[in-house]
C-alpha positions, 0 to 999 in steps of 0.5 A: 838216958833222961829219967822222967821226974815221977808223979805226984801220986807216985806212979813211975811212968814207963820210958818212952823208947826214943825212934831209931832210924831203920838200919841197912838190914831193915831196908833191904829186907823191905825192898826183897819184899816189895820185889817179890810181891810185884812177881807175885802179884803184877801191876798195871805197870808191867801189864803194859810193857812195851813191845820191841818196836817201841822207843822211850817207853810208847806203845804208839810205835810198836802198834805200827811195825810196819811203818818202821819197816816202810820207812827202811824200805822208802831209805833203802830205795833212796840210797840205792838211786842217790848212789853213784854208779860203778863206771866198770864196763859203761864202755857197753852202753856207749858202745850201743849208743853208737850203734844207734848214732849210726841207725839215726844217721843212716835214716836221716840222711837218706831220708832228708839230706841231712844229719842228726848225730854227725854234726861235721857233715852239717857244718860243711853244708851250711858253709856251702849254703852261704854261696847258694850250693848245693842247688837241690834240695833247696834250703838244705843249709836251714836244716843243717843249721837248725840241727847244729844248733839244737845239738850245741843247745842239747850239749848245755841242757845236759851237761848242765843237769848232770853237773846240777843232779850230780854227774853220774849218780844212778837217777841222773842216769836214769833220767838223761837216757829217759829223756833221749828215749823219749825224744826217739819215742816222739820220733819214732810216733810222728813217722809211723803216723805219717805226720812226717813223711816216711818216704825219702824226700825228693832233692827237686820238691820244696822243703817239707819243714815238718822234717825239721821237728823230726830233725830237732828230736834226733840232734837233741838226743845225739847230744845227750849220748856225747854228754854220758861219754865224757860223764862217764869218762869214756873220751874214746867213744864219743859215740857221734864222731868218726874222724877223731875216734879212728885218728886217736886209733891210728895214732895210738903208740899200744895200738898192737898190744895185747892188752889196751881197752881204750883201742878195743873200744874205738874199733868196737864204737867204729863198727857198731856206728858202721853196723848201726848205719848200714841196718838203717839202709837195710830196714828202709829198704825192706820195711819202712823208715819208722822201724829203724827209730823204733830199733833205736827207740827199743835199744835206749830204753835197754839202757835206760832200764840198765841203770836201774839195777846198774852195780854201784860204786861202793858195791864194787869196791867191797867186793874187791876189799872182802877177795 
């Protein structure tokens, strides 16, 4: 300690206490103090305290929740179309797939001579065409190479799409059945309008080449349901073949087991496709030839609307994981 040298007058000044710094005990009692006056009074700080939909200390998210609920919706729904679908029991729809190759054929050969799904039958006419046969109906070859060869193109579009859109993702699905819908829909509209003509044609009249559009729609959905068979990995119905189907069939070394889906669903395809074939025979024969594509019409869309709420892969496989 320094000692202030004292004044001329002989007055001592006091000393001047030299500033501590405030030990730890000072500053906790100051801190409990501020703590307890900010509870007991509140600032505009905590006035404004965010709500629970907030995010880094805003109040502008919490104002609009239902946003953030739009936004888990809108994801949801994308995932649930962006899924891929459960192939588990697909076998179905194929299998009424061929039903309806079997109602289009029955309507389009008895109608016009030719058919729309079954492209064997229009190879042989249009190789017998090159020598001029059959004599009637007249350029019965053009329409059996004109459908052949929309089919071959409907193969390509397809396939193409499914590879591009992903092949068995739910809108893929959606959107393959919805377009083969919409070409049976077209059909369906031109016959009961009497733009083409709903009566069977005559073999002696010249070709009416309206037919041919009729013909084209027909063929270019056929394609779509062969290309979902082998998307789906369901070889076994091909849903516009008959040879092949049933020779797989007979050759097939389970054929009398007790358990083997890929036979029970070669004679289901075989039996809807023969159904399919014999309704149209009937429905003309009673009504009219329009209400046989309206039936196909009305079934594609069935399928079509079962894809929205088809099970999902992964759907599938936790229900298997959680048994």
């Amino acid at each position: 300690m320094h000692h202030r040298p004292p004044s001329p007058s002989g007055f001592i000044e006091p000393l001047t206490t030299t500033a501590r710094a405030p030990d730890a005990r000072s500053i906790y009692q100051t801190d409990l103090t501020t703590a307890t006056s900010r509870l007991e009074r509140p600032n505009e700080e905590f006035k404004y305290t965010p709500g629970i939909w907030s995010s880094g200390g805003s109040t502008a998210v919490s104002v609009s929740g239902n946003q953030t609920e739009d936004n888990t919706f809108r994801s949801t729904i994308s995932r649930h179309f962006r899924a891929d679908i459960d192939t588990k029991h697909t076998d179905i729809p194929l299998i009424i797939c061929g039903f309806v190759g079997g109602l289009v054929d029955g309507l389009s050969f008895n109608a016009w001579g030719s058919f729309s799904s079954m492209q064997t039958g229009n190879t042989i006419f249009l190789a017998l065409g090159a020598s001029g046969q059959p004599a009637t109906p007249a350029y019965l070859w053009a329409k059996s190479l004109i459908a052949l060869t929309v089919f071959i193109a409907s193969n390509i579009i397809f396939i193409h799409m499914h590879r591009f859109l992903t092949p068995r993702r739910r809108s893929t699905m959606i959107i393959s059945f919805g377009i083969q819908t919409v070409a049976l829909l077209a059909t369906a509209i031109l016959i009961q309008l009497e733009v083409i003509t709903p009566k069977p044609e005559d073999p002696r009249a010249p070709i009416e080449w309206l037919q041919i559009v009729a013909i084209s729609l027909l063929a270019f959905q056929a394609g779509g349901q062969i290309c979902a068979s082998r998307v789906l990995a369901m070889d076994e119905i091909p849903t516009v073949v008959v040879t092949a189907m049933l020779s797989d069939l007979l050759v097939d070394p389970k054929l009398t087991a007790r358990f083997n889906p890929k036979r029970n669903r070669r004679v289901g395809a075989f039996l809807a496709l023969f159904l399919g074939a014999m309704t149209a025979a009937g429905l003309t024969k009673t009504t009219s030839m329009a209400s046989s594509i309206w039936l196909a019409m009305g079934l594609k869309l069935m399928i079509t609307l079962g894809w929205f709420v088809w099970q999902r892969r992964e759907e599938r496989r936790k229900s298997e994981f959680d048994a």
